[in-house]
C-alpha positions as CSV (number, residue, x, y, z in Angstrom):
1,X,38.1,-2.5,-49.5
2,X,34.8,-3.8,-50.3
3,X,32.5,-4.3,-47.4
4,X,28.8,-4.2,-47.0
5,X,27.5,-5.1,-43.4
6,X,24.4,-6.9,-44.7
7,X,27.1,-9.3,-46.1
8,X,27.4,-10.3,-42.2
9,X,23.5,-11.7,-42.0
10,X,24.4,-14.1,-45.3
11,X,27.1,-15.2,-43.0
12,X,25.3,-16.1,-40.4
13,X,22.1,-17.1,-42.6
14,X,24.8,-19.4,-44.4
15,X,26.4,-21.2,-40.8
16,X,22.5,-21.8,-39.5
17,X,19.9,-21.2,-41.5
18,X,17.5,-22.5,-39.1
19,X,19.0,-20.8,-35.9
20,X,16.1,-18.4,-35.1
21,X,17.2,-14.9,-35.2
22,X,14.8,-12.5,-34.0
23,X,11.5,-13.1,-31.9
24,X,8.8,-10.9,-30.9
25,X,5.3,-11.9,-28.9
26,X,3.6,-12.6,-32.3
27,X,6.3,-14.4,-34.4
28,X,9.8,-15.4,-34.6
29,X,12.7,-15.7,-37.7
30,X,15.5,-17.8,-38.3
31,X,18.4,-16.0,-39.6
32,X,17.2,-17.6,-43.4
33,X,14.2,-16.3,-42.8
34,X,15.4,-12.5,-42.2
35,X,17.9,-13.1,-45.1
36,X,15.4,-13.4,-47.7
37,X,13.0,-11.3,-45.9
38,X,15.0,-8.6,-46.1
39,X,16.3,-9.2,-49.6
40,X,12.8,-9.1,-50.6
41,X,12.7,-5.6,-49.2
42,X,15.8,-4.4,-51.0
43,X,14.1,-5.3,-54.0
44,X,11.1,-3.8,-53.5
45,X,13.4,-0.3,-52.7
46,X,14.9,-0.7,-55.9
47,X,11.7,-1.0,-57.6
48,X,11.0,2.5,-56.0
49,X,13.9,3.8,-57.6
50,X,16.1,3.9,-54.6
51,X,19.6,4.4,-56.2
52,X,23.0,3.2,-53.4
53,X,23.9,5.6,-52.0
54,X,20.7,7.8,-51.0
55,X,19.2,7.8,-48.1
56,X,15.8,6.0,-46.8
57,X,14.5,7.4,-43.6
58,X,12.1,5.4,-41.3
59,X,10.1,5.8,-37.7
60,X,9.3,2.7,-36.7
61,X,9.5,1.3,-33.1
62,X,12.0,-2.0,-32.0
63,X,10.6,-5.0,-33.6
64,X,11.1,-7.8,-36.2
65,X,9.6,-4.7,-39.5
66,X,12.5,-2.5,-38.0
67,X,15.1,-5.2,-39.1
68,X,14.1,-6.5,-42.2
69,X,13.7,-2.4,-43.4
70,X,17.3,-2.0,-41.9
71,X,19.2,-4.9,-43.3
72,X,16.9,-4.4,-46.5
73,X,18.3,-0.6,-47.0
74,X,21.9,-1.8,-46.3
75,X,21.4,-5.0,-48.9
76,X,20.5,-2.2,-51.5
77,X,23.4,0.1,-51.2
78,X,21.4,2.4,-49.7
79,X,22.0,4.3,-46.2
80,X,19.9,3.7,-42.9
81,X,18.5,6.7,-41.3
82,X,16.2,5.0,-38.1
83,X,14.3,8.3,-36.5
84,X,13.2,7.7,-32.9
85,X,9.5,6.8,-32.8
86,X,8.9,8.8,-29.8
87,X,10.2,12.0,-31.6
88,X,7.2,15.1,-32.1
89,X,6.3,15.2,-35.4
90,X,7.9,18.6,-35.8
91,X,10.7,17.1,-34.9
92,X,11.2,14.2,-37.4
93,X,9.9,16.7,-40.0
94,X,13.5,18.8,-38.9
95,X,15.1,15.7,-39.5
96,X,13.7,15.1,-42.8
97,X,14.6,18.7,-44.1
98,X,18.2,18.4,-43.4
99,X,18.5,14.9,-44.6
100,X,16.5,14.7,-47.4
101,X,15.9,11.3,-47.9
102,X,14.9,9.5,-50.9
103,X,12.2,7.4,-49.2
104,X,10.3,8.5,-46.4
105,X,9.0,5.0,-44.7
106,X,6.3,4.5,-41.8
107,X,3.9,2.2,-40.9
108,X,0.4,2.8,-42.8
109,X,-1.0,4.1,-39.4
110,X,1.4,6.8,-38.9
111,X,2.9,7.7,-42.2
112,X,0.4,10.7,-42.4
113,X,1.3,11.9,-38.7
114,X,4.4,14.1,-40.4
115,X,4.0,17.1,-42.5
116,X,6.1,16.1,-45.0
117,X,8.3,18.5,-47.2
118,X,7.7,19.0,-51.2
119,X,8.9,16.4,-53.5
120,X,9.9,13.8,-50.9
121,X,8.4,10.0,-51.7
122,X,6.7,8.4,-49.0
123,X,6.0,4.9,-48.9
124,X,4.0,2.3,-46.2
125,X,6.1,-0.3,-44.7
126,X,3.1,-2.8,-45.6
127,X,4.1,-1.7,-49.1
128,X,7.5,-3.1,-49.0
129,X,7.0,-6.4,-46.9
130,X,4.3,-7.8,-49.8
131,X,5.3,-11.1,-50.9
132,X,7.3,-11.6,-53.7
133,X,5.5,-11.2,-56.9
134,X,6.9,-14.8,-58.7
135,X,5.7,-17.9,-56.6
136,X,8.8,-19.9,-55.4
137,X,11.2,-17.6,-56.0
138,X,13.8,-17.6,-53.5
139,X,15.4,-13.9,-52.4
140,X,19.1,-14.2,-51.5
141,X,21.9,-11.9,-51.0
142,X,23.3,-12.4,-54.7
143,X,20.9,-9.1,-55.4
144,X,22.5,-7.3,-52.7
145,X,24.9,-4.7,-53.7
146,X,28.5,-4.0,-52.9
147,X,29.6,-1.1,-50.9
148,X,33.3,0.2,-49.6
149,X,34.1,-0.2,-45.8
150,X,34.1,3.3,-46.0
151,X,30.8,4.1,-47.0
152,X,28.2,5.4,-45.3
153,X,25.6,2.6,-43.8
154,X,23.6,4.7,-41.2
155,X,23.2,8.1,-40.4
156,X,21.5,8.5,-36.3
157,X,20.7,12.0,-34.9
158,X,21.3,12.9,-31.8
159,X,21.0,15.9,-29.8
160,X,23.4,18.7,-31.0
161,X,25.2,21.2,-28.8
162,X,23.2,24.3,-30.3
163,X,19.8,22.6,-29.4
164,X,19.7,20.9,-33.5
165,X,19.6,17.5,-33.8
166,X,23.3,16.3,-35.5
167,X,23.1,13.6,-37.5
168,X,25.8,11.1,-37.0
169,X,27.9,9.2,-39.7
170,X,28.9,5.3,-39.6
171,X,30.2,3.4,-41.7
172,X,30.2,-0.1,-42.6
173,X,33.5,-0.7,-41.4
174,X,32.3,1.6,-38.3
175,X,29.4,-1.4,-37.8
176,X,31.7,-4.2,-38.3
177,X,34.1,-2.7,-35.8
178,X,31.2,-2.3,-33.1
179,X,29.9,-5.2,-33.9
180,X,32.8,-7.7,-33.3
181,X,34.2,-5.2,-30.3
182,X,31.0,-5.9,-28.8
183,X,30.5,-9.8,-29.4
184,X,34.1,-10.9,-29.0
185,X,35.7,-8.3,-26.8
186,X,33.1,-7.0,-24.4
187,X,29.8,-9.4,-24.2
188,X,31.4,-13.0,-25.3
189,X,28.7,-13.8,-27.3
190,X,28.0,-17.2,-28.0
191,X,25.1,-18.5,-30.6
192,X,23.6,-19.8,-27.6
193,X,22.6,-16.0,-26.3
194,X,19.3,-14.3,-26.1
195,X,19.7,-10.6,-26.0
196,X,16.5,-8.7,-25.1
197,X,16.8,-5.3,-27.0
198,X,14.3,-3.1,-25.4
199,X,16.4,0.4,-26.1
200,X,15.9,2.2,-28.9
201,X,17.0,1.0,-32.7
202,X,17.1,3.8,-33.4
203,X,20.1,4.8,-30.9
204,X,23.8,3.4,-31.4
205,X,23.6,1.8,-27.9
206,X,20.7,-0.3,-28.7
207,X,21.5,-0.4,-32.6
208,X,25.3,-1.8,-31.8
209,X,24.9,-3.5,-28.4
210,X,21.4,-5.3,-28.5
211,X,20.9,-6.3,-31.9
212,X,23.9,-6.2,-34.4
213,X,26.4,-7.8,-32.3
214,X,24.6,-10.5,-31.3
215,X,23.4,-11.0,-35.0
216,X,26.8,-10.9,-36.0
217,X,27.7,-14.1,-33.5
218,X,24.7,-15.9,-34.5
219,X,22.7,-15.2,-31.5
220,X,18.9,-14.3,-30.9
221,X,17.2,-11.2,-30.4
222,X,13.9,-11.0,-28.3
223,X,12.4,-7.1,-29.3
224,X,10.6,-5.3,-27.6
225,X,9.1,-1.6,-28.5
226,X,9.0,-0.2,-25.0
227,X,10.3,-0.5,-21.4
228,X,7.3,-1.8,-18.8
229,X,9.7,-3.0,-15.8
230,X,6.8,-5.9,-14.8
231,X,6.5,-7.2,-19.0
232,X,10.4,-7.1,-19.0
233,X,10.2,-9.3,-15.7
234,X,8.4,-11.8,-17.5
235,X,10.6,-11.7,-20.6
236,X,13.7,-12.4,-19.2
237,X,11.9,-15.4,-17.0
238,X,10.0,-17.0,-20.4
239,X,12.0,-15.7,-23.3
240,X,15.5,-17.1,-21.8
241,X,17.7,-14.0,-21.7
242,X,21.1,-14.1,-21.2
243,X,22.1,-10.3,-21.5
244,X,20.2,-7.5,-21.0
245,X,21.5,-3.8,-21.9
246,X,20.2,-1.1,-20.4
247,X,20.1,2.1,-18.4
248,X,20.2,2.9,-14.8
249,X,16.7,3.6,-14.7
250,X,15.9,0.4,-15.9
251,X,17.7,-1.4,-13.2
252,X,16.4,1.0,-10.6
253,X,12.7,0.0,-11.9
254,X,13.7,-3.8,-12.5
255,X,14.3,-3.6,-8.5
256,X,11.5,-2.1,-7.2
257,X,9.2,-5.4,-8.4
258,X,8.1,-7.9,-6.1
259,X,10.3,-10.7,-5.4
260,X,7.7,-13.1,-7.2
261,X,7.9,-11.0,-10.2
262,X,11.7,-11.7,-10.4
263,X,12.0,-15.6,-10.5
264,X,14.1,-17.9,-12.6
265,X,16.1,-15.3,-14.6
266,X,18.6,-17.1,-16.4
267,X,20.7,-13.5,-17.2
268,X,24.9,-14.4,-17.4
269,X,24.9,-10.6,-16.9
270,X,23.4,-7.1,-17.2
271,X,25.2,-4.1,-19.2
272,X,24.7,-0.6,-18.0
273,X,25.2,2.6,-20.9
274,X,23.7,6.1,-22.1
275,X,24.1,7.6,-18.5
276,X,26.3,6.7,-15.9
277,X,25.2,4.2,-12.9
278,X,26.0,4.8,-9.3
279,X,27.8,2.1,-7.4
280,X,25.0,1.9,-4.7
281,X,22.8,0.6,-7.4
282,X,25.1,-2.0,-9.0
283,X,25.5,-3.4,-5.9
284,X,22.5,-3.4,-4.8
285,X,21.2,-5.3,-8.3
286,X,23.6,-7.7,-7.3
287,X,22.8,-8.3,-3.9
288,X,19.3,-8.7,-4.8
289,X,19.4,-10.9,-8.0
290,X,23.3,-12.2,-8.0
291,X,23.8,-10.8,-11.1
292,X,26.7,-8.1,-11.8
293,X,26.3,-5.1,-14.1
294,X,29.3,-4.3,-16.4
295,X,29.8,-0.4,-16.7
296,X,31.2,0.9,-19.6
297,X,31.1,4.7,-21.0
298,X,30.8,5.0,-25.2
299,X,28.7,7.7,-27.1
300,X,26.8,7.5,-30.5
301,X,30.4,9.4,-32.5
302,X,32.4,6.4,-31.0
303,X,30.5,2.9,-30.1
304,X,31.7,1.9,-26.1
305,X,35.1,2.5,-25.8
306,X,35.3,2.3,-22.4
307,X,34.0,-1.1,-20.7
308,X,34.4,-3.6,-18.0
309,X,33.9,-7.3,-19.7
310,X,32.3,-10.8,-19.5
311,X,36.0,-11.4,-18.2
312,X,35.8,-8.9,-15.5
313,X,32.5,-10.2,-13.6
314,X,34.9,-11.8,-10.6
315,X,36.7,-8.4,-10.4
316,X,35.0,-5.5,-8.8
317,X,34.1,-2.3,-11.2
318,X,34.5,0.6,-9.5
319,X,35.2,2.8,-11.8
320,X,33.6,3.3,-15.3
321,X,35.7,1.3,-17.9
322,X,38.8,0.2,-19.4
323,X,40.0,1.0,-23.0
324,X,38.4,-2.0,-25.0
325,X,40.5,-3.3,-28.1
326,X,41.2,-0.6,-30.2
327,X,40.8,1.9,-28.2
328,X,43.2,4.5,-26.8
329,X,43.0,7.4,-24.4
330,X,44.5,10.5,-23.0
331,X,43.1,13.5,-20.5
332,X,43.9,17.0,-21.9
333,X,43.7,20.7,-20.4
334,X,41.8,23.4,-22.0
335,X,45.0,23.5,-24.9
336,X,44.6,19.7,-26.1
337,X,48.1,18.9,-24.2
338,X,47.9,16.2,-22.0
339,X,47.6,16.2,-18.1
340,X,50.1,13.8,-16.0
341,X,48.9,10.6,-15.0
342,X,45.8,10.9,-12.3
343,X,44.7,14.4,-13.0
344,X,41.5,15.6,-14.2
345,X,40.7,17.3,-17.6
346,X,39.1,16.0,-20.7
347,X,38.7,12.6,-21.6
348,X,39.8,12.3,-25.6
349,X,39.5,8.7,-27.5
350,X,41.7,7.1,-30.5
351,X,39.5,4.3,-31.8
352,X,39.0,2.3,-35.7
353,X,35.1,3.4,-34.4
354,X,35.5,6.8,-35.1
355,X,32.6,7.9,-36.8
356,X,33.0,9.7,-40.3
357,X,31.8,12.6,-39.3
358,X,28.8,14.0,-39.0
359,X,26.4,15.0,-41.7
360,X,26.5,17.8,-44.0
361,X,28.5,19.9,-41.1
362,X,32.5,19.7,-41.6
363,X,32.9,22.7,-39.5
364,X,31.6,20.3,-36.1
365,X,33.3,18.0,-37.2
366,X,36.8,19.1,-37.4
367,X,35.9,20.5,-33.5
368,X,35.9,17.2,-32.4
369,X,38.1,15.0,-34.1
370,X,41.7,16.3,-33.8
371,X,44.1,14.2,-35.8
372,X,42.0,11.1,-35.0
373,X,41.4,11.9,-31.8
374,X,37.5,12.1,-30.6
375,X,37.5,15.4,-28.0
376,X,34.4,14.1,-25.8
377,X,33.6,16.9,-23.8
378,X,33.8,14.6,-21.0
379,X,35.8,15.3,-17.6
380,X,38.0,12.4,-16.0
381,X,40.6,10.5,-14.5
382,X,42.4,8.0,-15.5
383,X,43.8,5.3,-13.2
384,X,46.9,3.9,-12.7
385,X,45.1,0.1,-13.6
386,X,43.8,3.0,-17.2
387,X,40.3,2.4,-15.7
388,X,38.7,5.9,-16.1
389,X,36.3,7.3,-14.1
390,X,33.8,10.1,-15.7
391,X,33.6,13.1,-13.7
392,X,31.0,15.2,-15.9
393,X,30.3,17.4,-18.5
394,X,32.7,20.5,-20.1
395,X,29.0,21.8,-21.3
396,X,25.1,21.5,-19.6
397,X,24.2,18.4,-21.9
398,X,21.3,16.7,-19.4
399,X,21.9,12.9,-19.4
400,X,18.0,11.9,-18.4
401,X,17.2,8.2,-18.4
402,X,19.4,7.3,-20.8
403,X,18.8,10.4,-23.9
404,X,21.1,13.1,-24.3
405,X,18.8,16.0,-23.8
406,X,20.5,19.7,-24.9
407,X,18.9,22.6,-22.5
408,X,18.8,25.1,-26.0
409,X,16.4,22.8,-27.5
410,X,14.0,23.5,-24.7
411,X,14.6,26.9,-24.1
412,X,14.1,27.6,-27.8
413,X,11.0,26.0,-27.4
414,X,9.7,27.7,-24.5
415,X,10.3,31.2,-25.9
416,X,8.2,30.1,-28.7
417,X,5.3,30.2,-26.0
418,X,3.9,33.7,-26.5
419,X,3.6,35.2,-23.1
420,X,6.7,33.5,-22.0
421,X,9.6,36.4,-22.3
422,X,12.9,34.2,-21.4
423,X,13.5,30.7,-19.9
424,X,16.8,29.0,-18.4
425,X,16.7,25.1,-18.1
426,X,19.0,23.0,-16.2
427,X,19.4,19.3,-15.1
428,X,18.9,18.3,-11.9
429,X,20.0,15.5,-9.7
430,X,17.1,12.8,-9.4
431,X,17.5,8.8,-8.1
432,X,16.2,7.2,-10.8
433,X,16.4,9.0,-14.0
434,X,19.5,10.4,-13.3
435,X,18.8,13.6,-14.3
436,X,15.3,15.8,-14.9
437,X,14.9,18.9,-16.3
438,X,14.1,21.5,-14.5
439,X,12.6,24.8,-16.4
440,X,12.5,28.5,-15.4
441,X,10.8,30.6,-16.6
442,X,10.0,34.8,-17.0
443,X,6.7,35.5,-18.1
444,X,5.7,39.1,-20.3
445,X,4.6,41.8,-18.2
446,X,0.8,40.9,-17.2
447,X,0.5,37.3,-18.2
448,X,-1.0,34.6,-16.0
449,X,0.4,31.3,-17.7
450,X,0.3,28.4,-15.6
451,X,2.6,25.1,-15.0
452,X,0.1,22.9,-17.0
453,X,0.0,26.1,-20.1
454,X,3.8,25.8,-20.3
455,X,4.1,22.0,-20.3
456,X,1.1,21.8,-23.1
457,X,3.0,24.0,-25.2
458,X,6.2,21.8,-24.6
459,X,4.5,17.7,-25.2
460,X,3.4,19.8,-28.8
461,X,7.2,20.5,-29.4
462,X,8.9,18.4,-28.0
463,X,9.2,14.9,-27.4
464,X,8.0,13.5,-24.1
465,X,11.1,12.7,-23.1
466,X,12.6,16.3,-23.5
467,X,9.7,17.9,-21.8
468,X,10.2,19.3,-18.4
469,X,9.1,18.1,-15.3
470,X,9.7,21.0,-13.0
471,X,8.6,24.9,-14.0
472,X,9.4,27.5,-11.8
473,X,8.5,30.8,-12.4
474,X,10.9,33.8,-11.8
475,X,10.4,37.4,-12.4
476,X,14.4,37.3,-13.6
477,X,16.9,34.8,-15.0
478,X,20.2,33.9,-12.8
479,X,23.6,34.4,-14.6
480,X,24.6,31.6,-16.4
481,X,26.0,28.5,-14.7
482,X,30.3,28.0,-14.2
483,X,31.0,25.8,-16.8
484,X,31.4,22.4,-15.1
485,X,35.4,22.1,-16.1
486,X,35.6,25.9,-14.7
487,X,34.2,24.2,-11.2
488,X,36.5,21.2,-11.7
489,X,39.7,23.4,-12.1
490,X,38.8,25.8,-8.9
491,X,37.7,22.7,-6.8
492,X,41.1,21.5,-7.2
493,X,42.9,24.7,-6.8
494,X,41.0,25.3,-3.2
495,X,42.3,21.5,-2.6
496,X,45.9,21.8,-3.8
């Protein structure tokens, strides 16, 4: 079946040329606007020599370059690779070495900032967004290409469970599927919506959730590059948001404003992801502003499968999500058979979401996806409503603020350090973030490294956001941690 997501903008181009589409501080476009903008792009790839098919990898933060470089890959064929802007440089340059792109893409500023490998093209985004070279000529999707549904149109990395960034394959049908679960199912989405997208692009949650599905209805999109609870205040009171998605830690900052500072929101509703939220804060969000937050539970492999809806904001949410349309769901024990109604064990999913796999790495693949089945690595409980709640992890993946942070990454780092000998790190319980990362560490015999040596060493490494927070110095490591689904199993045997 022939399918190429960018076909969806044309759609909406086509219904409301003139509807505006995306708006930052410095400049809005209407949904013709990004249509030929982003044509123009795809032409100017093609000029490169960009070839469907290949891959085009770009760092650039949320905003209205992001889109018309995304929609401008997909027009050509091509496949999507957005690399988080807050990544180390060592970091993307990992990235780029497994993926090997055909285009490397950056704004002029920063396209030096990597080391990049032998061979591989880099271009400026300025480069691609000049104006087309034949005055009056009008860019439209008749020079985009046509791709399968079951081609590959992105490719996101997220943290792997050795520490290695995995890179994550979707397809178009995988982007039309999130896209209309989102709009129709989950948000209601109406063309008269303004979603602010503050997360990341280049994550699935604010990919799928804040921009693409309320493209795909015809909505707007107000983008923003960072999080700054007091600029986001002002946002949703001037820009006229309707839906905000976002993680605990937003909404735990989003409260602690003054009361001035949190006037004449016009928000239908909030949408909490990436980590899970404690009910004390949802209804405290409420209390305060009158506005519910839906929970919900998804992952980058599988969109949100789990969700409370727009339908559900007169019920209470207690729990973490129903199966959304699609979607189905079973708890197994440690053999893959499943566990009788209302006991614990891991959470597996059946949805048309499921990614294709991930990149270049079969063997990972076929550990998680068991006859269409997507083996989360999640502990729960389903309900006798089939809401689930989300007991916690089978491994020690730390859920900080939103990122999915994997403790070998760090520790591989911090062994790197030369005087340091071994290191252990683990998450930790903390209010607002959710999680932080807490490192310990064994020095070499006669070194006198400090907190501040070991966390210089780290920000060089590492992304800020993976960097710990707390060091603690040991002169030996503690055995490894019980597996959390070990704890689970002898909690419920010293109940039973």
């Amino acid at each position: 079946m022939a399918l190429n997501f960018a076909f969806l903008l044309s759609e909406s181009a086509r219904r409301d040329p003139h509807r505006v589409a995306l708006r930052t501080h410095r400049e809005e476009l209407t949904y013709g606007a990004l249509e030929r903008g982003s044509t123009r792009v795809g032409q100017a790839l093609k000029r490169l020599g960009v070839r469907p098919g290949q891959r085009v990898c770009f760092w650039m933060p949320n905003g209205v370059e992001f889109c018309l470089l995304f929609f401008g890959i997909l027009g050509r064929g091509a496949v999507a690779v957005p690399v988080n802007p807050q990544l180390n440089p060592r970091e993307v340059k990992d990235i780029l070495s497994r993926c090997r792109p055909a285009l490397w893409v950056a704004p002029r500023a920063l396209l030096n900032t990597v080391q990049l490998l032998p061979r591989l093209r880099a271009v400026a985004w300025e480069e691609l967004d000049e104006p087309d070279e034949a005055p009056g000529k009008t860019a439209g999707h008749a020079d985009w290409e046509t791709t399968g549904a079951e081609d590959t149109a992105v490719i996101l990395f997220t943290s792997g469970s050795t520490g290695q960034a995995k890179g994550i394959e979707l397809s178009h049908w995988n982007l039309y599927f999130a896209a209309q679960a989102w709009a129709d199912g989950i948000l209601k989405i109406t063309p008269s919506d303004v979603s602010l997208a503050v997360l990341p692009l280049s994550h699935s949650y604010g990919l799928n959730g804040a921009l693409l599905s309320f493209l795909y209805a015809g909505a707007s999109v107000f983008l923003r590059p960072r999080f700054e609870a007091a600029e986001v205040a002002r946002d949703l009171r001037d820009q006229g948001v309707t839906v905000l998605l976002g993680v605990s830690t937003m909404f735990h900052r989003l409260l602690a404003l003054e009361k001035e500072q949190t006037a004449c929101w016009r928000l239908r509703f909030c949408v909490s992801g990436a980590t899970r939220i404690g009910e004390e804060l949802v209804s405290s969000f409420e209390s305060r502003f009158g506005i519910r937050i839906l929970k919900g539970y998804g992952s980058t492999e599988m969109f949100r499968s789990l969700s409370y809806t727009a339908d559900d904001l007169e019920e209470p949410c207690p729990h973490d999500g129903r199966p959304v349309y699609g979607a189905q769901i079973r708890v197994v024990d440690v053999k893959g058979d499943p566990r009788p109604p209302g006991e614990a064990g891991e959470l597996w999913i059946k949805s048309p979401g499921l990614m294709k796999g991930y990149f270049r790495d079969a063997r990972r693949t076929r550990q998680v996806v068991r006859n269409g089945w997507f083996a989360t690595r999640d502990l729960a409980r389903v309900h006798a409503d089939r809401s689930v709640t989300i007991l916690g992890r089978k491994d020690h993946l730390i859920l900080r603020g939103g990122y999915s942070i994997q403790p070998e990454e760090i520790e591989r780092v911090l062994r790197l350090h030369p005087q340091v000998r071994d290191a252990r790190v683990l998450g930790v319980p903390h209010l607002e973030m959710g999680q932080e990362i807490r490192a310990l560490v064994v020095l070499k015999k006669g070194s006198s490294v400090t907190t501040q040596d070991i966390l210089a060493h780290c920000r060089q490494q590492l992304a800020l956001f993976k960097c710990p927070r707390f060091v603690e110095f040991r002169t030996s490591l503690p055995p490894p941690a019980l597996p959390k689904s070990l704890r689970l199993e002898a909690q419920e045997n010293q109940g039973s």
